[in-house]
C-alpha positions in Angstrom: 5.1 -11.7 -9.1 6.9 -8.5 -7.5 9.9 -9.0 -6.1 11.1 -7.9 -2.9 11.6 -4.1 -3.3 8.3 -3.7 -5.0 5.9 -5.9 -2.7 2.6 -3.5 -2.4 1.7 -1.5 -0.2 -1.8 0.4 -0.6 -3.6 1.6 2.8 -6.7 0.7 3.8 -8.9 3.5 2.7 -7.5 3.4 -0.6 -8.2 -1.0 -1.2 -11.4 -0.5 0.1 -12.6 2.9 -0.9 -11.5 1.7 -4.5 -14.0 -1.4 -4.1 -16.8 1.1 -3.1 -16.2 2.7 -6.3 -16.3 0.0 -8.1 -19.3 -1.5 -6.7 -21.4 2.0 -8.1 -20.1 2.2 -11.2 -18.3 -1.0 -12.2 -17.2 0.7 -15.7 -15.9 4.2 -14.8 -11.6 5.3 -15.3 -9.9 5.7 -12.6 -7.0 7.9 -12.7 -4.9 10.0 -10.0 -7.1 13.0 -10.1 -10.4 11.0 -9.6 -8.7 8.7 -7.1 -7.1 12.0 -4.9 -11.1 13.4 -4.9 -12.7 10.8 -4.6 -10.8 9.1 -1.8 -9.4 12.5 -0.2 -6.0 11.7 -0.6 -3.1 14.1 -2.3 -2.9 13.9 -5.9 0.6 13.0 -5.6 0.1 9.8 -3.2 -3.1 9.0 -5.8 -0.2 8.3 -8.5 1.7 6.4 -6.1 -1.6 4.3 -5.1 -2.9 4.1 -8.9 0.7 2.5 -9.8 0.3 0.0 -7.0 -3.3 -1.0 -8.0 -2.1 -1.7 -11.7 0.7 -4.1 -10.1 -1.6 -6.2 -8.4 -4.0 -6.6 -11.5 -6.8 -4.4 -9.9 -6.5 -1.9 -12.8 -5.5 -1.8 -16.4 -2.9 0.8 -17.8 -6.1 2.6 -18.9 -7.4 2.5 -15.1 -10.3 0.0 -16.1 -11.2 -2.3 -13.3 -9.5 -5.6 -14.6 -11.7 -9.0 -15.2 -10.4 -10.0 -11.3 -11.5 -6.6 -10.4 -15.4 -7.3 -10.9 -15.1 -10.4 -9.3 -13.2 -8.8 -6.3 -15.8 -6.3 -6.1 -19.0 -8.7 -5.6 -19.4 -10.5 -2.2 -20.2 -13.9 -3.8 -17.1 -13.3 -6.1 -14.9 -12.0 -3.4 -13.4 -15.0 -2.1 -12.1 -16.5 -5.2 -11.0 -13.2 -6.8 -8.5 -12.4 -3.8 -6.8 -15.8 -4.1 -6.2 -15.3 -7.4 -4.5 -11.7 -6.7 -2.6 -13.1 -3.9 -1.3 -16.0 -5.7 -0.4 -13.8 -8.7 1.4 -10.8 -6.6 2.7 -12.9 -3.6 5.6 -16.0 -3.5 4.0 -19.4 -2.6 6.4 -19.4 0.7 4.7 -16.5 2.2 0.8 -18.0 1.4 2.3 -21.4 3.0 4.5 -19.9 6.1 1.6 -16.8 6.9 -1.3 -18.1 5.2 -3.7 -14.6 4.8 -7.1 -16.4 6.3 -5.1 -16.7 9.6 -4.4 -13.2 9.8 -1.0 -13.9 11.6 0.4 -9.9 11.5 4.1 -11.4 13.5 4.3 -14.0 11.0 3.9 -12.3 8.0 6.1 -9.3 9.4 9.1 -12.0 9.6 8.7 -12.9 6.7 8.8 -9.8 5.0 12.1 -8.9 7.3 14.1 -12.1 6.2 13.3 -10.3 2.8 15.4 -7.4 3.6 13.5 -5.6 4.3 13.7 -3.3 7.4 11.4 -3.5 10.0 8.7 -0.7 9.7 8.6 -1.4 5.8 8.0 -5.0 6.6 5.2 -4.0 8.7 3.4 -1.8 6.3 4.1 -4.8 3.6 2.5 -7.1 6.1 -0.7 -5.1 6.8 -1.4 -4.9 3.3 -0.5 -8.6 2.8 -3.2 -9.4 5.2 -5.5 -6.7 4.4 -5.6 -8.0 0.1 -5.7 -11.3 1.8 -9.2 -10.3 4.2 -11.6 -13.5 3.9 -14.3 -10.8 4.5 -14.4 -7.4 2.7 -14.6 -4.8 4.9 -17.1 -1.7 4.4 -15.0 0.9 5.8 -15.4 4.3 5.0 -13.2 5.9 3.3 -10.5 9.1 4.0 -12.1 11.2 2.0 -15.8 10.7 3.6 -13.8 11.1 6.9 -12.2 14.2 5.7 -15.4 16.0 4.8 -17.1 15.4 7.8 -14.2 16.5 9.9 -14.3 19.7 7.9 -18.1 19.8 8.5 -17.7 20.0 12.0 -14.4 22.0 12.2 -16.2 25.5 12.0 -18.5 24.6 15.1 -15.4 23.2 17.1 -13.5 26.3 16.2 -16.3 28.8 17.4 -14.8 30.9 19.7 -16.9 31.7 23.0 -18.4 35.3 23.0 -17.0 37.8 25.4 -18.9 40.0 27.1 -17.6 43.8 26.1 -17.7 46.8 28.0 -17.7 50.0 25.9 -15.4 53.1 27.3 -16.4 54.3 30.4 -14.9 57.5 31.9 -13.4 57.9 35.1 -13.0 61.0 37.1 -10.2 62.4 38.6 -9.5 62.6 42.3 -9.1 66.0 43.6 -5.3 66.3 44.2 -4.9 64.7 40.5 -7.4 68.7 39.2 -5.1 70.3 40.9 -2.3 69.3 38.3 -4.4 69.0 35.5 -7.7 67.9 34.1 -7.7 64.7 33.6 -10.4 62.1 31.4 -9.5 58.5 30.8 -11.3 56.1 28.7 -10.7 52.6 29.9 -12.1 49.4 27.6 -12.3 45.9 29.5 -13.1 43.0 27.9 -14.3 40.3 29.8 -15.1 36.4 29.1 -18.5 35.1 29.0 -18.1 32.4 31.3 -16.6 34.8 34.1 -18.8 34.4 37.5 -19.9 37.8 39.2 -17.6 37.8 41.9 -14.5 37.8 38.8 -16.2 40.8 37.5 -16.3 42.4 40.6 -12.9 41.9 41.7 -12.0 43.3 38.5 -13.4 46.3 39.2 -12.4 46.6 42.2 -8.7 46.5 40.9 -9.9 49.1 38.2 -11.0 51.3 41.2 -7.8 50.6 43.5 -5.6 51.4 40.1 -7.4 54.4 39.0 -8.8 56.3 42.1 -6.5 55.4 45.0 -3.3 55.1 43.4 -1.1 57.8 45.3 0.6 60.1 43.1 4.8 59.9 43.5 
């Protein structure tokens, strides 16, 4: 049993991504490099996960799914496999006062805080309390699938809306401006796709006020 400074605490798409995995290949070594890839997290939080799933019997020092392990990870086995984690990483007071089936979050958070513990510890401790303690295995997805398809999508998201470009155009100078020098300006004007015509032409009509009617000082 863990005491109080070492109660789990394992998130979501870790528990159940890990049961995925063990579900498709039952006999396979899981270790903080295959855990970070597979599930999409940092390879430093995979060591800090793969520690937690060796306390609570889920995985041997050698990262082979334990004999609970391929219970836990077959629906007609599931039942019985997570009462025998709980019961082996939880006191007997907390299955009595915040029994897991009830899935009593302020209950179990109490209990947890008349640990010691402080209050947004207690609550992660809590949710994974009741999480391990699911009647019903979920079949989340996990990060990593997330992650990918986020980054699937990120390049189309990101596209940035084509502008419409005009190329140099040459303006000629009013007569008083000849009479100082000669004078040729090449002006570039970029302009967004989604401008209406009348934008357009008020630009230009700025362009025309700037450049032609501008009196000289």
């Amino acid at each position: 049993m863990a005491d109080k400074n070492s109660y789990p605490q394992i998130p979501a798409t870790v528990w159940w991504g890990l049961r995925g995995i063990l579900q498709r290949t039952p006999t396979v070594t899981i270790d903080d490099r295959f855990l970070g890839v597979q599930l999409g997290v940092q390879e430093v939080a995979a060591r800090q996960y793969l520690s937690e799933l060796k306390r609570v019997g889920i995985l041997t020092e050698e990262g082979k799914a334990t004999a609970v392990a391929l219970r836990w990870r077959n629906n007609e086995t599931y039942s019985a496999a997570v009462q025998e984690i709980l019961a082996s990483v939880y006191p007997e007071g907390l299955l009595h006062v915040a029994p897991p089936e009830d899935q009593n979050r302020q209950k179990a958070i109490a209990w947890f805080t008349h640990e010691g513990l402080g209050s947004g510890t207690a609550g992660n401790k809590a949710a994974t309390y009741l999480m391990m303690g699911s009647r019903t295995p979920s079949e989340s997805p996990s990060k990593g699938a997330s992650a990918q398809k986020g980054s699937a999508e990120a390049p189309k998201a990101a596209k940035a809306k084509p502008s419409k470009q005009i190329k140099s155009t040459e303006v000629a100078p009013n007569a008083r401006q000849l009479d100082l020098m000669p004078l040729n300006v090449n002006v570039q004007i970029h302009i967004s796709a989604d401008a209406t015509g009348e934008q357009i032409e008020s630009i230009f009509s700025a362009m025309r006020r700037y450049l032609y009617d501008k009196p000289l000082s």
